[in-house]
C-alpha positions as a Markdown table, in Angstrom:
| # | Residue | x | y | z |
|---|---|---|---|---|
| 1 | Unk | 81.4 | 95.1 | 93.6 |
| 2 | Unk | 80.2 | 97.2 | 91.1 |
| 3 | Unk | 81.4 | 98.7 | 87.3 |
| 4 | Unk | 80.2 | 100.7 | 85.3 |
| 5 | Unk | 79.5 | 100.7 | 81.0 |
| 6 | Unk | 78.3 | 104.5 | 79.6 |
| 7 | Unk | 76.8 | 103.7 | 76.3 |
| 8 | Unk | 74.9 | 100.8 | 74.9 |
| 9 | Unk | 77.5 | 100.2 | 72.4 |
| 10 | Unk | 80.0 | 99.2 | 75.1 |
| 11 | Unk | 81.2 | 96.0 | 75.0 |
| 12 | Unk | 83.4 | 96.4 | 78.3 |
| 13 | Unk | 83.0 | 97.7 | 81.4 |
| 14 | Unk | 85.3 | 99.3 | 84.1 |
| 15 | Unk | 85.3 | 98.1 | 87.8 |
| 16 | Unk | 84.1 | 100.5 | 90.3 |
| 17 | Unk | 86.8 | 98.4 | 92.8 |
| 18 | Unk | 89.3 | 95.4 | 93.3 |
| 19 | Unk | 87.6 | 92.1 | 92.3 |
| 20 | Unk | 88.6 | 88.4 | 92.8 |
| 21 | Unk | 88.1 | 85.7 | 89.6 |
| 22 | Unk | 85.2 | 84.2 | 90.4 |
| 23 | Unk | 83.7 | 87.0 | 91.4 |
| 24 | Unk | 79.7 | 88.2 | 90.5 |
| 25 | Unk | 80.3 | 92.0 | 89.1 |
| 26 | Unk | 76.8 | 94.1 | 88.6 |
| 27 | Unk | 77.5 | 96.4 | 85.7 |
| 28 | Unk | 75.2 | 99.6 | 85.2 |
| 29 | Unk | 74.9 | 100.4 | 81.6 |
| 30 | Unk | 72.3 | 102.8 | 80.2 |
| 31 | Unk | 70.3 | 102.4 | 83.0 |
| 32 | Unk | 70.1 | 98.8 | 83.5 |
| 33 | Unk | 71.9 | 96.8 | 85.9 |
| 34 | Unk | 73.4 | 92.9 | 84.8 |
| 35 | Unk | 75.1 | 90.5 | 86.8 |
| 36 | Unk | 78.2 | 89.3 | 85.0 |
| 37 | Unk | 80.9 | 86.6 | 86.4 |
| 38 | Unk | 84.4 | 87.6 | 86.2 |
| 39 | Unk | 87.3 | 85.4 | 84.9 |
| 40 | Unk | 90.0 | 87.3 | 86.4 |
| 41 | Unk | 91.2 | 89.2 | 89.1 |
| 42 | Unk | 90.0 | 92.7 | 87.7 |
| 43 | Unk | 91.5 | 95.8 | 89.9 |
| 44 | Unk | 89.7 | 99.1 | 90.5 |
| 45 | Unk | 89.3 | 100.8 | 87.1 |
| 46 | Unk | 90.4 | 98.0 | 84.7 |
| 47 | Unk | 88.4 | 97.0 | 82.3 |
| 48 | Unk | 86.3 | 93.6 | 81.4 |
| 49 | Unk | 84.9 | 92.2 | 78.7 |
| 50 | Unk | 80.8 | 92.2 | 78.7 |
| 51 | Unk | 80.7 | 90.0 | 75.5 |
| 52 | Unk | 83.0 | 87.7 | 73.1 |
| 53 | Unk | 85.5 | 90.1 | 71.8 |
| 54 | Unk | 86.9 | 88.0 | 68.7 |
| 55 | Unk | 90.1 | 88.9 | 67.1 |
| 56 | Unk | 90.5 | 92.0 | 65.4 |
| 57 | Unk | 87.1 | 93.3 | 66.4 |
| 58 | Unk | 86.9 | 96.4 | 68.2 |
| 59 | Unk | 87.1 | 97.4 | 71.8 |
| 60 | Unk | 84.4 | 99.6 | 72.6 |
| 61 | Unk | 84.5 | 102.0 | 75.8 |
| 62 | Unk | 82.6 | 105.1 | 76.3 |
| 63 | Unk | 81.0 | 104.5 | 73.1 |
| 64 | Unk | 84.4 | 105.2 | 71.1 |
| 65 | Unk | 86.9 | 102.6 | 69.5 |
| 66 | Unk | 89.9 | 102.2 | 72.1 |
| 67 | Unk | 91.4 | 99.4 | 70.6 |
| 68 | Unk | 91.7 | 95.6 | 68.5 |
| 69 | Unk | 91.7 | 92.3 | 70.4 |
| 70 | Unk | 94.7 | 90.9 | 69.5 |
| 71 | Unk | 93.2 | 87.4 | 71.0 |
| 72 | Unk | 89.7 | 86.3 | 71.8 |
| 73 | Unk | 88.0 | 87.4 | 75.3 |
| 74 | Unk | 85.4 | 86.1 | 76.6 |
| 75 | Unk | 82.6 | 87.6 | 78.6 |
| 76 | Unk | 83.8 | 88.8 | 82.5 |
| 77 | Unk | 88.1 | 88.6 | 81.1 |
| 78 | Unk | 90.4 | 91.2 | 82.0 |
| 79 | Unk | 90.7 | 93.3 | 78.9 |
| 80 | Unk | 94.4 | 95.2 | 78.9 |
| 81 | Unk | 97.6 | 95.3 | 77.3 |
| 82 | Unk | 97.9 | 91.7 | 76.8 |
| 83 | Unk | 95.0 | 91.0 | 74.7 |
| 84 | Unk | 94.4 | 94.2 | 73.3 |
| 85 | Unk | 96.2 | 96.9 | 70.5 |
| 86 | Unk | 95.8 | 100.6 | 71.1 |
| 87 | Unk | 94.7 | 102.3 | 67.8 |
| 88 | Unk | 95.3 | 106.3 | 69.0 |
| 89 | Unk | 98.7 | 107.8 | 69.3 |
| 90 | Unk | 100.5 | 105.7 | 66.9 |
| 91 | Unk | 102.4 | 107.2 | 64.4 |
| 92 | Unk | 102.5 | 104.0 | 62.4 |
| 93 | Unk | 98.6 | 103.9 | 61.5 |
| 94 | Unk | 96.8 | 106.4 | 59.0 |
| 95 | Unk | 95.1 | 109.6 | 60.5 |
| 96 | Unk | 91.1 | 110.5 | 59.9 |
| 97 | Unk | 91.2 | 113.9 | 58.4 |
């Protein structure tokens, strides 16, 4: 199985397809290919983490801020509703100008 990260600043990556926990992912980013071991069952564009992701730190995708882990994941965990905040479309946050 394969995913995919687009800039170097990425700290997860989205699978290319269905994958079991346990399973080894290779992840193309910026040209260079890494092995990385899931924790999770991760289905077909979902996204993992590539690194620690501590609390409050940024989720990275595309080279843009999606997000704030709302708990700690660790490297090849499923990274989705659960453990992360969604920082666009809310009306309670302030807006850059």
């Amino acid at each position: 199985m394969r995913a995919i990260a687009i800039t170097e600043k990425d700290n997860v990556a989205t699978a290319l397809g269905d994958t079991k926990g346990g399973e080894v992912v290779v992840v193309h980013q910026c040209d260079v290919n890494r092995k990385i071991k899931v924790r999770d069952p991760i289905a077909f564009g979902h996204k993992f983490a590539l690194q620690r992701i501590n609390v409050g730190q940024n989720i990275i995708k595309y080279g843009e801020v999606i997000g704030k882990a709302t708990a700690t994941i660790e490297p090849g965990e499923h990274v989705h509703i659960h453990n992360v905040e969604s920082q666009r479309g809310r009306g309670d946050l302030p807006t850059k100008e």
